[in-house]
N, C-alpha and C positions, 0 to 999 in steps of 0.2 A: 712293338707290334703284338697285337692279341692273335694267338692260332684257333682258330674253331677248328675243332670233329665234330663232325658231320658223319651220320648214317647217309648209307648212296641212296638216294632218292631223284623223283624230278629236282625238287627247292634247290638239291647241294651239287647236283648237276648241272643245273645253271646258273650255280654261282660259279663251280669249276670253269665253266665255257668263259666267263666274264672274265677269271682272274687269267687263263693259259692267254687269248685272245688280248688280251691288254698288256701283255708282257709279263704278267708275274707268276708264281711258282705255286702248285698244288702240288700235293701227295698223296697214292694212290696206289690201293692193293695188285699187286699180280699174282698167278700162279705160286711163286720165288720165294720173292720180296716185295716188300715195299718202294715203290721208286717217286721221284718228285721230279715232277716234269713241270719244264718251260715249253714255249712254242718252239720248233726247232726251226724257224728260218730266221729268225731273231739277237743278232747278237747281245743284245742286252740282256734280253730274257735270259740267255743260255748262260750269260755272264752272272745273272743272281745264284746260278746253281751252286758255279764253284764258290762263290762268296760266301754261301750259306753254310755249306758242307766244309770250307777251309779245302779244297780238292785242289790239286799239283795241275795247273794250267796242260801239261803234255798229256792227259789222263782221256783218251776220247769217251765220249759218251753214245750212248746208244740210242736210238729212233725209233720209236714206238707209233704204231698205227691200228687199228681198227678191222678186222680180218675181210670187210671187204672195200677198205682202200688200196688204190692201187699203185702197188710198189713199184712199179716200173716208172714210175711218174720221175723216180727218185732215184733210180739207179740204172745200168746197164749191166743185164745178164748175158752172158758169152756162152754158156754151156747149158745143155740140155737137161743134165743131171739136176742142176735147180729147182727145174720145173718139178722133178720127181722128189725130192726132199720139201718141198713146201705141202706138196699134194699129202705127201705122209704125216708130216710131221705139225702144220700146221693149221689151228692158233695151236700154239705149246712154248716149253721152254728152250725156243730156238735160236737164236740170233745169225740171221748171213750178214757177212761182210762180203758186199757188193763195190765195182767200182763208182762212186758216186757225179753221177750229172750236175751237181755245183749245185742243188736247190736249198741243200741243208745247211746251216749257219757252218762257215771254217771253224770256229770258236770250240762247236761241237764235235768237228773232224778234227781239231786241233792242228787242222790245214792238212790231214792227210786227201787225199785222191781216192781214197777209201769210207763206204760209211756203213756202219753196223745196221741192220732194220728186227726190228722185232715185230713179232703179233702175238699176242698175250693170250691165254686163252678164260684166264679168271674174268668168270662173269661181273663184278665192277669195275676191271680196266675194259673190257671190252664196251659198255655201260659209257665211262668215261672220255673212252678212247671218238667212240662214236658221236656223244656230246660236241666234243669242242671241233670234229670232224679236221684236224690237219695234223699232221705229225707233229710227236710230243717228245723232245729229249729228255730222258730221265736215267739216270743212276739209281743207286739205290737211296732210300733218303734218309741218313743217319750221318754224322759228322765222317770226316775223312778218316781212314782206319781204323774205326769203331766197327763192332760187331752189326751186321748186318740187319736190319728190323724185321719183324715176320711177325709183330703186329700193331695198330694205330698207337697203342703208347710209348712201345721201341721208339717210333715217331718223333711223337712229340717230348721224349724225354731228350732226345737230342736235339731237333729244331723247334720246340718250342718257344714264339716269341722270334721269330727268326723268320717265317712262312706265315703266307694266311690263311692255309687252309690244310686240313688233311682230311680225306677220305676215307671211312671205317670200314671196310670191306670184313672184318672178321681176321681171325688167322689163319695167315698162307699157309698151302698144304706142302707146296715142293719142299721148301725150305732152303736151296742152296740155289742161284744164281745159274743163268740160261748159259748152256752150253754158247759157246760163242764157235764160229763155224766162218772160215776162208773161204768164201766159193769164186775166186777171183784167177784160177788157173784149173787144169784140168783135173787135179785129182782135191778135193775139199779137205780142207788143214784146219784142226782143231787149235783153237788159240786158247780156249778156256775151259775145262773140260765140265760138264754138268748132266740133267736126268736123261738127254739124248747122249749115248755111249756112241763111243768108234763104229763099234758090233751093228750095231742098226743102222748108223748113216750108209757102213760098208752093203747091207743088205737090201739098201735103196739104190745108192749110187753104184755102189759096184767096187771103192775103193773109199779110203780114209785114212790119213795121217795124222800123228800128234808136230804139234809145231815145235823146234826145240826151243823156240824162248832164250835165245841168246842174249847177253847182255846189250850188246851192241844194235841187236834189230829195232826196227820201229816200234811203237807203243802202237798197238792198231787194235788192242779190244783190251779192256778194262780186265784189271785182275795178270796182267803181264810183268809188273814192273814193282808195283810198289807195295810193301806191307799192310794187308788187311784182313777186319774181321777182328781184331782184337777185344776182348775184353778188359774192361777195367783192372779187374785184380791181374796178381798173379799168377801165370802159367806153365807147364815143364808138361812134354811129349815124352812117352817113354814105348820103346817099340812092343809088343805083344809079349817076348818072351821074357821080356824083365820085368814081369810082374813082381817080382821077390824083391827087385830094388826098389820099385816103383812104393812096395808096402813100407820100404824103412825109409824112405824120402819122406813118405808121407808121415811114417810116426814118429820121424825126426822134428817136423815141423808141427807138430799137434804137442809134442813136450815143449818147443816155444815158445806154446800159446796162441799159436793163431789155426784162425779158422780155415779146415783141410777138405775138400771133397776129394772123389776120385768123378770122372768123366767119362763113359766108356760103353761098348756093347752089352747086349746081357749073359753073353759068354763071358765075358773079364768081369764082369760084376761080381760074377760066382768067387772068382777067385781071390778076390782082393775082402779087408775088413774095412770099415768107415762108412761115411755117408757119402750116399752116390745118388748121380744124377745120370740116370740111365736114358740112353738114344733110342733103344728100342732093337732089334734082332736084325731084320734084315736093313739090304744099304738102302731103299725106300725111305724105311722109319727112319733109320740112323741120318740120311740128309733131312726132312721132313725134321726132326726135333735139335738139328745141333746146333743154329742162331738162338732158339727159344730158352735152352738149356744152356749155352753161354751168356745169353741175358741172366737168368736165374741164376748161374754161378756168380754174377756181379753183386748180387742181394745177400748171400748165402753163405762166402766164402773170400777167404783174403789170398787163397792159392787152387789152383785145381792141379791135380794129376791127370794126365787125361793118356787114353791110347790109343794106338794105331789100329785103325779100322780094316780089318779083312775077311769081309763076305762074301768071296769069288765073286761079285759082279762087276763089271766096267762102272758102275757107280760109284765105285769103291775110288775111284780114281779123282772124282769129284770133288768126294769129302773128304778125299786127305789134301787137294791141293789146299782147300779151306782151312782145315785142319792146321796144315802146318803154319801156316801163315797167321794164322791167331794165337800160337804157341810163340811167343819172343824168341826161348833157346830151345834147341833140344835138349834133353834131361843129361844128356853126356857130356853138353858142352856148360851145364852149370857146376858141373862137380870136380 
């Protein structure tokens, strides 16, 4: 299979409508990431996603819509507070997990009685979204546990030949993946933490919790269960104040001979020697550059050093779930 990129236009918009519409799979900028949407009421469609991406069949995926279709079509709201979180927060990087009215493929709910809905707010998925005019299941679109894309060649260096289409939107600004959000009891439970924080839902709704993420509970929003985000090379986490070890890891491994970056804010930049790929200062910048900047570590480097992110913001919470999960070990448990 040939992939075309495509600039978002009318031409590649109505090709997009042809290929979601007919069962098959585009890919398309958001806010985030990149995601590759089938039609969501389609099990076969929704079946090309994980086939493409090699994705763990229990992994539900997420529903994407158009900010003025209407979500209720698809789901059942029980509390008030909903209304108030979408009025704030939305199109953005939000996802609710609603109880779902059966309309969305099981394949996508992965049979749960639950189903994730997003409204994007990047102007090509909104563009796109509005095109093919019906909800769109998408994940992110890069192979299963690969680093996240954030932009059309991310893409197609992973599905290329695999998809027929991908979408050019430019490169994503969020950079880390939409908070995911329980609104299915009275107080809204964070399942995936992202650029919407606790702090703000709390200052809409009124309350907010993090989920614990048991082993044992249901998969019910992506980013729960399974190891992702990874980069190609090699990786070691090392917390903020072992920067001293962090520097004779690395110049252990540069007398080896292989290729060393460190990965990090521009506080720990200061303190470390070698070649760095810096996230940028605040947790903004540092989600916004840490998919882009673990792509470039794949090109640049056979190990990264990388460190723990703390900029006093509920962001910070975000990028280190991401964070640790594209780190293989922590730097304690290799040594």
């Amino acid at each position: 299979m040939e992939t075309e990129v495509l600039k978002i236009d009318d031409t590649s918009l109505a090709r997009a409508r042809e290929l979601i519409l007919g069962g098959e799979l585009c890919a398309f900028p958001t806010e985030t990431v990149y995601g590759l949407g089938a039609l969501a009421y389609s099990d076969e469609a929704v079946e090309k996603i994980f086939e493409a991406k090699g994705r763990p069949s229990d992994n539900p995926l997420i529903v994407h819509v158009h900010k003025d279709y209407d979500v209720d079509k698809l789901v059942t709201v029980e509390y008030d507070y909903v209304y108030r979180l979408r009025e704030a927060f939305l199109p953005g990087p939000l996802t609710m997990v609603y109880k779902s009215k059966g309309m969305v493929s099981p394949v996508a709910t992965c049979g749960l009685g639950t189903v994730g809905i997003r409204i994007p707010s990047h102007e090509g998925a909104q563009a796109f979204l509005k095109a093919v005019d019906v909800p769109v299941a998408a994940p992110s679109a890069n192979v299963s546990k690969h680093t996240s894309p954030v932009t059309a060649r991310h893409v197609l260096e992973d599905l290329g030949g695999k998809i027929p289409l991908i979408l050019d939107g430019g490169k994503c600004t969020g950079g880390i993946e939409s908070t995911v959000l329980d609104v299915t009891t009275d107080t809204p439970v964070i399942l995936r933490s992202g650029l919407v924080t606790a702090d703000m839902i709390r200052k809409v709704a009124g309350k907010c919790r993090y989920s614990e993420n048991k082993p044992t509970d249901e998969i019910r929003a992506p980013g729960m269960k399974y190891r992702h985000y990874c980069p190609k090379c090699e990786t070691a986490l090392f917390e903020r104040k072992d920067f001293v070890r962090a520097q004779e890891y690395h110049d252990r491994a540069e007398l080896q001979g292989r290729r060393v970056c460190f990965m990090c804010d521009e506080e720990m930049a200061s303190l470390v020697r070698g070649k760095i790929l810096s996230l940028g200062r605040t947790a903004e910048q540092i989600a916004s550059n840490l998919y882009d900047k673990l792509h470039e570590a794949e090109e640049v480097a056979d190990l990264v050093v990388a460190f723990a992110v703390d900029t006093g913001s509920d962001v910070d919470v975000g990028i280190m779930n991401r964070l640790s999960k594209a780190c293989k070990k922590a730097a304690d448990e290799r040594e």
